[in-house]
KOLMI-805576 format. One record per residue (C-alpha): residue number from 1; residue in one letter; x, y, z. Coordinates in nm, 3 decimals, decimal comma, m for minus. Example, Ala and Ser with C-alpha at 12.3 -4.5 7.8 and 13.67 -1.06 7.14 Angstrom:
> 1/A/1,230/m0,450/0,780
> 2/S/1,367/m0,106/0,714
END
This chain:
> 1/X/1,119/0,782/2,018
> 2/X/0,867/0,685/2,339
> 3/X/0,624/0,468/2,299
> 4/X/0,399/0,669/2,558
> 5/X/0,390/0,927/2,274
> 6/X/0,430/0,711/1,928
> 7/X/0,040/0,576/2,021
> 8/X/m0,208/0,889/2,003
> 9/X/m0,574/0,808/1,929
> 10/X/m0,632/1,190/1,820
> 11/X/m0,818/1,240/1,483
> 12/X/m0,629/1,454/1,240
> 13/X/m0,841/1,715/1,169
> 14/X/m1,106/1,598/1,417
> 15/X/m0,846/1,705/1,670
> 16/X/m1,080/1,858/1,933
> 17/X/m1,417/1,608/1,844
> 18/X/m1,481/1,371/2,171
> 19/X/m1,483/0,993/2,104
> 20/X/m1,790/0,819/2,001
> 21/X/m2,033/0,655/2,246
> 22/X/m2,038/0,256/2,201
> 23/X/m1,769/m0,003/2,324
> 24/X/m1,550/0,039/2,039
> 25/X/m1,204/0,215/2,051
> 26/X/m1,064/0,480/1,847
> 27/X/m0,811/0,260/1,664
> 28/X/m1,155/0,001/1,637
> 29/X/m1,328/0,338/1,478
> 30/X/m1,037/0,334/1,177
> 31/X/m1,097/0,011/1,063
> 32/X/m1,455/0,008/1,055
> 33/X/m1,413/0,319/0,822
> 34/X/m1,191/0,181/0,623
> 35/X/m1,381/m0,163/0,586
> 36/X/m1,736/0,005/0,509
> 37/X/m1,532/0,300/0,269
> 38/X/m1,585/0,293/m0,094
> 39/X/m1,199/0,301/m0,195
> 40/X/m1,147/0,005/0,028
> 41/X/m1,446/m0,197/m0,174
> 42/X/m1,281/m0,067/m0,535
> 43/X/m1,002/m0,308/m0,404
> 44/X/m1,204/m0,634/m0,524
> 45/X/m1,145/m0,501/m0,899
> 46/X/m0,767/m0,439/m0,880
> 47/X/m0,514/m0,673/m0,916
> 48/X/m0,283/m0,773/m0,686
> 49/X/m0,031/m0,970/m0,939
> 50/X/m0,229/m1,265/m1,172
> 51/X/m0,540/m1,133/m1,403
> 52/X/m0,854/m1,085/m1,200
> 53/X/m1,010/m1,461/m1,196
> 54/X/m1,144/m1,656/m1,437
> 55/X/m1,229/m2,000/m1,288
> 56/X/m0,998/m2,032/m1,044
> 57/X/m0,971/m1,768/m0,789
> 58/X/m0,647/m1,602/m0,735
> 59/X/m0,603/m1,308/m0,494
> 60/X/m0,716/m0,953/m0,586
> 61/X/m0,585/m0,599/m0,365
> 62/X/m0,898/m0,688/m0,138
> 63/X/m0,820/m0,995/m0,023
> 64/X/m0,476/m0,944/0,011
> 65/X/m0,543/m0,651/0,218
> 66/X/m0,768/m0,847/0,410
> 67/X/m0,506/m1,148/0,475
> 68/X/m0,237/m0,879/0,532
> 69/X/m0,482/m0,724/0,815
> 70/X/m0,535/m1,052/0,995
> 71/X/m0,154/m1,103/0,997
> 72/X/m0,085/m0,746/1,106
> 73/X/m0,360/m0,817/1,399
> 74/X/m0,132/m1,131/1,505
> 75/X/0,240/m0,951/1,555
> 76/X/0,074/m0,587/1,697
> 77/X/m0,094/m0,818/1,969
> 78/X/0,268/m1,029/2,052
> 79/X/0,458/m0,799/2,022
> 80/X/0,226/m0,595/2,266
> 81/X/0,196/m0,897/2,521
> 82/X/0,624/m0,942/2,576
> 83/X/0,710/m0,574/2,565
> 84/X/0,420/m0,572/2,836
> 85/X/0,644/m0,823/2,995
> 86/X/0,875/m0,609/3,067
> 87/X/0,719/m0,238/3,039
> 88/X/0,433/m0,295/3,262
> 89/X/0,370/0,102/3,298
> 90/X/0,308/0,072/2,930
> 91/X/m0,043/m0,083/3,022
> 92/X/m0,159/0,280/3,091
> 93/X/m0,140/0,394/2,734
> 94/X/m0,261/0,239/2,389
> 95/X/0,045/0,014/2,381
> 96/X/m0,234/m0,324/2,432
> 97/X/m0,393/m0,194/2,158
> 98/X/m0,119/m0,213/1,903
> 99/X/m0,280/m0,506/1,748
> 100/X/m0,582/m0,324/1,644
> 101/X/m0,366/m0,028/1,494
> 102/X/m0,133/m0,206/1,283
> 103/X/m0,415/m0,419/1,157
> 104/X/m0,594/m0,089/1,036
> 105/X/m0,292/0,028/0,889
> 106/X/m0,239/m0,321/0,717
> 107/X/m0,624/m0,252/0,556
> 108/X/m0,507/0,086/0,455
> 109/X/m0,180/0,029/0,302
> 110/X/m0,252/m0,062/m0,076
> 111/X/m0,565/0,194/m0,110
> 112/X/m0,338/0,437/m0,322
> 113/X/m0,261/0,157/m0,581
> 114/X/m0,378/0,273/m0,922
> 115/X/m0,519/0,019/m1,144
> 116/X/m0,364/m0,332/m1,307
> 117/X/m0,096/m0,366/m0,999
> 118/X/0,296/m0,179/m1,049
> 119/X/0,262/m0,096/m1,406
> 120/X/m0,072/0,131/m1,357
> 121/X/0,208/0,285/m1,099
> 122/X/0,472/0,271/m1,333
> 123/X/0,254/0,376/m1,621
> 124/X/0,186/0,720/m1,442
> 125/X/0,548/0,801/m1,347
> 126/X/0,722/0,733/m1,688
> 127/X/0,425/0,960/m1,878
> 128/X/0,569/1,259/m1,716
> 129/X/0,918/1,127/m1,702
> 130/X/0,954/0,979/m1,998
> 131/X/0,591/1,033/m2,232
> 132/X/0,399/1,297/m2,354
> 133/X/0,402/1,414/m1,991
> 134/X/0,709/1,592/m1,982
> 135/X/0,538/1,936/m2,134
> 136/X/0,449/1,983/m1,832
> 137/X/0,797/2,061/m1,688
> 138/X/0,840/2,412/m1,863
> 139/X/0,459/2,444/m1,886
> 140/X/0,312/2,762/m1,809
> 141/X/m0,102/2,724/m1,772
> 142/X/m0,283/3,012/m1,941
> 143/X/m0,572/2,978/m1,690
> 144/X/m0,408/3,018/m1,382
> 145/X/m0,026/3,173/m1,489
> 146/X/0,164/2,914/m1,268
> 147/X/0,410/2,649/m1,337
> 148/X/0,484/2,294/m1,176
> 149/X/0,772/2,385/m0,933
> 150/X/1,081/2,173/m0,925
> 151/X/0,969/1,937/m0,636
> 152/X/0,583/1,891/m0,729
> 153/X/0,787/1,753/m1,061
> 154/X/0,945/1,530/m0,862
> 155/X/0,585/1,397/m0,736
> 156/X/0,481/1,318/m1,066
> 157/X/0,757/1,165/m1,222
> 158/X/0,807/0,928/m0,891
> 159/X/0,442/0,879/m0,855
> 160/X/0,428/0,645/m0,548
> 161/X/0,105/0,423/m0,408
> 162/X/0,179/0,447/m0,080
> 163/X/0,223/0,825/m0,071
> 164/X/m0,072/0,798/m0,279
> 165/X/m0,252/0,624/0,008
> 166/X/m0,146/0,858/0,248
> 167/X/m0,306/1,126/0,031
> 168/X/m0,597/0,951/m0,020
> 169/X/m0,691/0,926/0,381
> 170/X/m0,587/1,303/0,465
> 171/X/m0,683/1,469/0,167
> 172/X/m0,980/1,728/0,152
> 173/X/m1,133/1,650/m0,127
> 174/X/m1,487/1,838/m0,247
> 175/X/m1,746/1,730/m0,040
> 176/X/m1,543/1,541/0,236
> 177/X/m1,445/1,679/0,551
> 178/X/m1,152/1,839/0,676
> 179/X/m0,878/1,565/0,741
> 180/X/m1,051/1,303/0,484
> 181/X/m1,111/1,019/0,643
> 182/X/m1,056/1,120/1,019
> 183/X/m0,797/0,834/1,109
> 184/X/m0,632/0,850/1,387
> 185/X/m0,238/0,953/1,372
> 186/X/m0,091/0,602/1,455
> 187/X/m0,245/0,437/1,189
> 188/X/m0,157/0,742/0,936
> 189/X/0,149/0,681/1,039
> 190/X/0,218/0,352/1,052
> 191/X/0,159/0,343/0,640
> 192/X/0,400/0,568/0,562
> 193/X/0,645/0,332/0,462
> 194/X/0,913/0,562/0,305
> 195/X/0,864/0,874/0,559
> 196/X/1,095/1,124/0,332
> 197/X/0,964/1,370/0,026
> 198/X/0,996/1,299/m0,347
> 199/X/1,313/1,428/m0,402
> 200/X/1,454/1,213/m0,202
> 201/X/1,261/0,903/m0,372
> 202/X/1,617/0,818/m0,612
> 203/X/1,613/0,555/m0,848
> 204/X/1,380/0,323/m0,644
> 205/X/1,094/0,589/m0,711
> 206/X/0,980/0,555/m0,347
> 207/X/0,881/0,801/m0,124
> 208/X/0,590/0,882/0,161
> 209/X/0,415/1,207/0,069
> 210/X/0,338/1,439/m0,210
> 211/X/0,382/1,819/m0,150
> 212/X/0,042/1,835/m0,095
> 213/X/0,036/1,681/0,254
> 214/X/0,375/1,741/0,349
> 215/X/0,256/1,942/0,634
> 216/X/m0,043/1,660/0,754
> 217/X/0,297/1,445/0,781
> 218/X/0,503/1,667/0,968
> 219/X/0,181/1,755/1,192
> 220/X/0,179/1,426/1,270
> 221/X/0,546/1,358/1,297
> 222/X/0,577/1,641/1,514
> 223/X/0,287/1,499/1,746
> 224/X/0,330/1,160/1,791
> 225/X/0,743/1,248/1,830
> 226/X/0,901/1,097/1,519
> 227/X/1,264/1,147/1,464
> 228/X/1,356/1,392/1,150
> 229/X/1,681/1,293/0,985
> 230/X/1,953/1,519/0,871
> 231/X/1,827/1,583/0,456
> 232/X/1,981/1,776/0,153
> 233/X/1,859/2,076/m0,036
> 234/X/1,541/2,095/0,202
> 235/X/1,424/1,771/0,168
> 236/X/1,162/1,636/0,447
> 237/X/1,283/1,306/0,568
> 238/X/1,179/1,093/0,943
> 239/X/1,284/0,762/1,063
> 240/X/1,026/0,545/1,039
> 241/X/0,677/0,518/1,292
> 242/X/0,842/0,124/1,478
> 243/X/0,433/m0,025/1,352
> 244/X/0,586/0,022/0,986
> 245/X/0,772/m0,206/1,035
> 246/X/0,506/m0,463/1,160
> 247/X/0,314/m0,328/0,835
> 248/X/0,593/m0,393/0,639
> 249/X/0,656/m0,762/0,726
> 250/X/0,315/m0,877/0,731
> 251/X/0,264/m0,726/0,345
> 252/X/0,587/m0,891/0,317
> 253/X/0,485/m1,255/0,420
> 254/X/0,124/m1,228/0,285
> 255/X/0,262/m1,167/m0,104
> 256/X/0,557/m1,361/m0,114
> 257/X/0,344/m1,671/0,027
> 258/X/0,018/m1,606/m0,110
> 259/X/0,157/m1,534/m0,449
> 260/X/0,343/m1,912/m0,437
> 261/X/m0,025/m2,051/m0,338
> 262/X/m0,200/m1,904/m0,602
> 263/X/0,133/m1,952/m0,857
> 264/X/0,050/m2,338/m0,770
> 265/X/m0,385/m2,322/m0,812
> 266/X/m0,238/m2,167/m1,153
> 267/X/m0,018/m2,454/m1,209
> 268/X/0,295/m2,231/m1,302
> 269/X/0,480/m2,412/m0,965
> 270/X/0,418/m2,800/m0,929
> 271/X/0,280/m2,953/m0,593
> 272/X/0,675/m3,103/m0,564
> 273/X/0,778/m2,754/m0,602
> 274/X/0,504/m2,570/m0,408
> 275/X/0,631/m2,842/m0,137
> 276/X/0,949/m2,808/m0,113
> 277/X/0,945/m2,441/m0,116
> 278/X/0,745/m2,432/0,199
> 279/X/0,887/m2,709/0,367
> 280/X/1,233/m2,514/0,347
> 281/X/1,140/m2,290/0,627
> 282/X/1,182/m2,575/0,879
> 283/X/1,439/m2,784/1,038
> 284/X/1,408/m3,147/0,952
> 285/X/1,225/m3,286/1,293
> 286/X/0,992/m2,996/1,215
> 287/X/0,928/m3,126/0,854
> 288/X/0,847/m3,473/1,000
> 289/X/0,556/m3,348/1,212
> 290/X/0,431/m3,155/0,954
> 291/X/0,412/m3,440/0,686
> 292/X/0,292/m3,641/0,950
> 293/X/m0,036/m3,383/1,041
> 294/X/m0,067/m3,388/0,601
> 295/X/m0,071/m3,725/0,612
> 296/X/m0,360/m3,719/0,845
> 297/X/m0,518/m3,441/0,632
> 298/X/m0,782/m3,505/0,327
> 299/X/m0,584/m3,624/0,000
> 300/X/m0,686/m3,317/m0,111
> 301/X/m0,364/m3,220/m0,284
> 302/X/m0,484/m2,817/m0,231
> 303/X/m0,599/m2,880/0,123
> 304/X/m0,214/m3,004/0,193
> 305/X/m0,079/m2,656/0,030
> 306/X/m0,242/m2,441/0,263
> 307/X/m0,200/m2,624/0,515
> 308/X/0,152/m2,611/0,456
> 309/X/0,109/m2,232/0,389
> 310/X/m0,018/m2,193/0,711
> 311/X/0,254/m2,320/0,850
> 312/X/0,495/m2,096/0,695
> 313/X/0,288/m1,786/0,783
> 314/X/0,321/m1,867/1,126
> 315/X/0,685/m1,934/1,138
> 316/X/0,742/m1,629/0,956
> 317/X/0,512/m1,419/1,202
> 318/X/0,723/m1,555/1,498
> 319/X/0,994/m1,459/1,333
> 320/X/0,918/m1,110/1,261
> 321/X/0,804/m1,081/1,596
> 322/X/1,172/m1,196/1,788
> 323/X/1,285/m0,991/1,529
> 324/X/1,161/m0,680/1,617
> 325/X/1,187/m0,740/2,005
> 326/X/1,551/m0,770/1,931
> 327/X/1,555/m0,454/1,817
> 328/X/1,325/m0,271/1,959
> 329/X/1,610/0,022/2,087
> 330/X/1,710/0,022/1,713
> 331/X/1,411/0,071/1,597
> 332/X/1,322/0,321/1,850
> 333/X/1,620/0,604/1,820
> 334/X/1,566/0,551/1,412
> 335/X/1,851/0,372/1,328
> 336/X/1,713/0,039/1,258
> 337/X/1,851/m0,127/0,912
> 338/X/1,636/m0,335/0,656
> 339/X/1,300/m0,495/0,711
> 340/X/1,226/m0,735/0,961
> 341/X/1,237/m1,015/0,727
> 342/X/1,588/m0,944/0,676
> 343/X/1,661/m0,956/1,032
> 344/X/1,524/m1,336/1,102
> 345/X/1,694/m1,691/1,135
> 346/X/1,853/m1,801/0,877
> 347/X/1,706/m2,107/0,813
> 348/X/1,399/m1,915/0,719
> 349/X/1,538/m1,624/0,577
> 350/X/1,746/m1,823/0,297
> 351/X/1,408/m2,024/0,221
> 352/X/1,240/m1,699/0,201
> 353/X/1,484/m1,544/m0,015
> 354/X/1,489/m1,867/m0,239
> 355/X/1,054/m1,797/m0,259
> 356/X/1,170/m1,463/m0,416
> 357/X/1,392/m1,565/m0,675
> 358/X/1,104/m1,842/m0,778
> 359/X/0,808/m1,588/m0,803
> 360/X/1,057/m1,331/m0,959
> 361/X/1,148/m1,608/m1,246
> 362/X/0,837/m1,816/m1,248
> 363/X/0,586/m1,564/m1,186
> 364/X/0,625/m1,230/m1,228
> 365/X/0,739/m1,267/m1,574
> 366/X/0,511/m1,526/m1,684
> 367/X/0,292/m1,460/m1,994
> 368/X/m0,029/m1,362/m1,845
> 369/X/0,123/m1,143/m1,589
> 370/X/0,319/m0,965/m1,840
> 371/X/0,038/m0,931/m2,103
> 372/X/m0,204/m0,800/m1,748
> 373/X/0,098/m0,535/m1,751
> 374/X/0,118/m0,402/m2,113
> 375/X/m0,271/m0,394/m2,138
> 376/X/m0,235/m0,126/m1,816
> 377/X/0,027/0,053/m1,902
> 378/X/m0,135/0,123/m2,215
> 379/X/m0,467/0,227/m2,081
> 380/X/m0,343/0,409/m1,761
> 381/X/m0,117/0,603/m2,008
> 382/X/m0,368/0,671/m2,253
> 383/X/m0,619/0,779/m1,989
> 384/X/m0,379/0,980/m1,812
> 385/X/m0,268/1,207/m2,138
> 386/X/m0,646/1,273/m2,254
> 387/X/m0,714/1,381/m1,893
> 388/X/m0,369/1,570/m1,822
> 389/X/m0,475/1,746/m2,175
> 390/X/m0,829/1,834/m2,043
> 391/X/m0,731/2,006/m1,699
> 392/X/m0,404/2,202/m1,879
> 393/X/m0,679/2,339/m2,182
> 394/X/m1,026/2,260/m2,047
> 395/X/m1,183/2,529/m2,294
> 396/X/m1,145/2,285/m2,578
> 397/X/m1,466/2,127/m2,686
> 398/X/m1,361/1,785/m2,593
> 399/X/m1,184/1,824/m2,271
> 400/X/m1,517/2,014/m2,190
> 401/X/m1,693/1,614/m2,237
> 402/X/m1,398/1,454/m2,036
> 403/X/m1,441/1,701/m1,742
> 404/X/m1,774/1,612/m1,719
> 405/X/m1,737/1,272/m1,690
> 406/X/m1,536/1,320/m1,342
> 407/X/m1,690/1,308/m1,034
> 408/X/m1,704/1,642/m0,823
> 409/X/m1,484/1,521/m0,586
> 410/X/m1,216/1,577/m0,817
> 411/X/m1,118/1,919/m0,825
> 412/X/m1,013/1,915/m1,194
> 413/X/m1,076/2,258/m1,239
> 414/X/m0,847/2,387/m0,909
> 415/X/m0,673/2,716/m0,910
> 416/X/m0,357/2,588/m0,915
> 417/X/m0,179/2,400/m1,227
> 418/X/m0,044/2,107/m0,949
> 419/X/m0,379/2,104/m0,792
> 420/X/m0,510/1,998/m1,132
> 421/X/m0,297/1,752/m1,233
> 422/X/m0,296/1,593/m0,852
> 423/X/m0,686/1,567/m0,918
> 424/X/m0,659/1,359/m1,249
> 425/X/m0,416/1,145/m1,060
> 426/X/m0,703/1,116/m0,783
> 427/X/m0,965/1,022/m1,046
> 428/X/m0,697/0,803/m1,261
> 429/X/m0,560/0,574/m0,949
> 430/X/m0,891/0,555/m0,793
> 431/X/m1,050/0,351/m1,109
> 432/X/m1,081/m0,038/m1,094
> 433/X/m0,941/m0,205/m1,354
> 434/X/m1,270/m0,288/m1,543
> 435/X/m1,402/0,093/m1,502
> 436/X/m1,040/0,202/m1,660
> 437/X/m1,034/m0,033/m1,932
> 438/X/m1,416/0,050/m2,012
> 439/X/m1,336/0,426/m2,010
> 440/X/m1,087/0,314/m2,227
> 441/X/m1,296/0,149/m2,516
> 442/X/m1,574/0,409/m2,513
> 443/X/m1,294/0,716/m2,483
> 444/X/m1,136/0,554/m2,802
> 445/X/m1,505/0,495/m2,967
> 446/X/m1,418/0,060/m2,939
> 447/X/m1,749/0,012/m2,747
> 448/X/m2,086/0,243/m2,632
> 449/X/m2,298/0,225/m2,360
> 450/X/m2,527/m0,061/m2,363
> 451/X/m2,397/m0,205/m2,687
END
């Protein structure tokens, strides 16, 4: 792959629309849309991991997006300025502007999530997989005579966010225009994370389109010069866009550091703990300096966390950055291994690694994480069925009330039986998780309007 084609500020579906008229740059243009976009504010009421906040603020989709952007910003722009070093005929394409696309990208990338976090994701999968779903394998709609084919199966029961964010920015839904959202094809795709098609998605249930935009993928593939990998039984699968990668780590570093932060405000990790954690990243002349700058800090035992956390974010951004400059050629002809995190110092990939295994035992399975979980997976799975059961028999009394309730952006009545189901998913994974668990109550008759 060339970098002189990988960075194209063309529109998709605005392919032949001039740029606008002010200062601002096309890659600018994307996240300004995505920043003043209504799916991008519905990311305040989703979580991220810990229950939305009570009084003490932990971090929702939003703000992690946000924090994830800022980070993004910070390796597009060095990894930019030394490749520049050394590529100065670079300087005549978008290639100083990489900071500004994967930091779009980085706004982007959790926009598909449904509600309450993995297990509203989860929650969708296993209905057809494993739930009441699974009719719809050998189903045969009486409105429009067709069937679910073998791979649109294969969406559903692997139901994926970031495909789902993918589909949510090229879509044409009612009322929108043709290309949805108009971004420009480096920041489409530098989100797809998983470039390969659903049946391909295996027991890690992750993949980077459904059927549906299959071709908006390989448009832009095709475009922008993306390798396509060897696949079985007519599978679509790419390498990578190389700014997934810088997408990738800084989604990487934001959760596993911000979820230790917040893990301590919630007093699940101890300031010793907390501490130590993020004071393993360094060598031990770089720990003296640091506790020295603390010590000159408030006593403020918070203000001494993030400063700490700061720290780490910066090593780890360095990191990632050497890492990918390193290989760069890997990355380039597609055969690049791992994420970049993998691929750093050891020092700071072992204390990295040992942040995992302490969120994975101290806080992703503790109580109110877990509860946060069954509470979605029960109303995403409850939802899902009475909606599923309105757009296979809408001529039932009942489904009749349901279909009304959707917005008419949702197609819920399309002329094909995937096209219906793909719109409940639309209106399902676009709900907060205080609008799904209120559709909930007054869907099961536990609350009215007003009351």
């Amino acid at each position: 792959m060339k970098w002189e084609q990988l960075l194209s500020n063309k529109r998709l579906g605005q392919e032949d629309v001039q740029g606008g008229s002010d200062d601002r740059t096309e890659f600018q243009r994307d996240y300004d849309r995505l920043i003043f976009s209504a799916p991008f504010r519905r990311l305040q009421n989703k979580t991220q991991v810990f229950p939305l906040p009570g009084s003490i603020f932990v971090h929702n989709r939003l703000t992690h997006s946000l924090e994830v952007s800022s980070v993004g910003r910070s390796l597009g722009n060095d990894v930019s300025r030394l490749i520049l070093r050394h590529r100065p005929e670079l300087y005549s394409t978008h290639f100083t502007e990489l900071g500004a696309i994967v930091s779009a990208a980085c706004l982007a990338h959790d926009l598909g999530n449904p509600p309450f976090g993995h297990s509203g994701e989860k929650a969708i999968g296993t209905y057809f997989s494993e739930g009441a779903g699974q009719f719809l394998k050998d189903y045969v709609c009486h409105e429009t005579g067709d069937c679910i084919s073998p791979r649109q199966w294969q969406d559903l029961t692997h139901f994926e966010g970031n495909a789902n964010a993918f589909r949510l920015l090229t879509h044409h839904f009612k009322g929108r225009r043709k290309g949805g959202f108009g971004m420009t094809y480096s920041t489409l795709a530098s989100i797809v994370k998983y470039p390969y098609s659903s049946n391909l998605a295996g027991d890690k249930r992750k993949f980077g389109f459904f059927c549906s935009e299959v071709d908006d993928y390989q448009r832009i593939a095709h475009e922008l010069g993306i390798l396509r990998l060897p696949a079985p039984d007519g599978a679509v699968r790419y390498a990578r866009h190389p700014l997934v990668y810088l997408v990738e780590a800084a989604d990487d570093i934001c959760y596993e550091i911000m979820d230790i932060e917040d893990a301590h405000k919630l007093k699940l990790l101890t300031t010793e703990e907390t501490r130590q954690l993020f004071l393993a990243y360094f060598t031990d002349d770089e720990q003296q300096r640091i506790l020295q700058r603390m010590a000159q800090l408030a006593d403020d035992v918070n203000e001494q966390i993030v400063y700490l956390r700061s720290c780490v974010i910066n090593c780890l951004e360095q990191q990632c950055v050497q890492a990918f400059i390193e290989n760069e050629e890997a990355i380039l002809g597609g055969r690049f291994e791992g994420t970049l995190i993998q691929h750093i110092d050891d020092l700071p990939r072992s204390a990295y690694e040992q942040c995992e295994r302490t969120a994975y035992a101290k806080i992703y399975h503790c109580k109110d994480v877990v509860d946060i979980e069954i509470a979605g997976y029960t109303v995403i799975t409850t939802l899902t069925d009475l909606m599923v059961q309105a757009a296979t028999h809408p001529d039932r009394a009942f489904s009749q009330l349901l279909i009304n309730r959707v917005s008419t952006q949702y197609d819920i009545l399309a002329p094909t039986l995937y096209g219906r189901i793909m719109a409940v998913l639309d209106y399902i994974s676009g709900m907060t998780d205080v609008y799904a668990l209120d559709l909930y109550r007054k869907i099961n008759g536990m609350s009215l309007p007003n009351v």
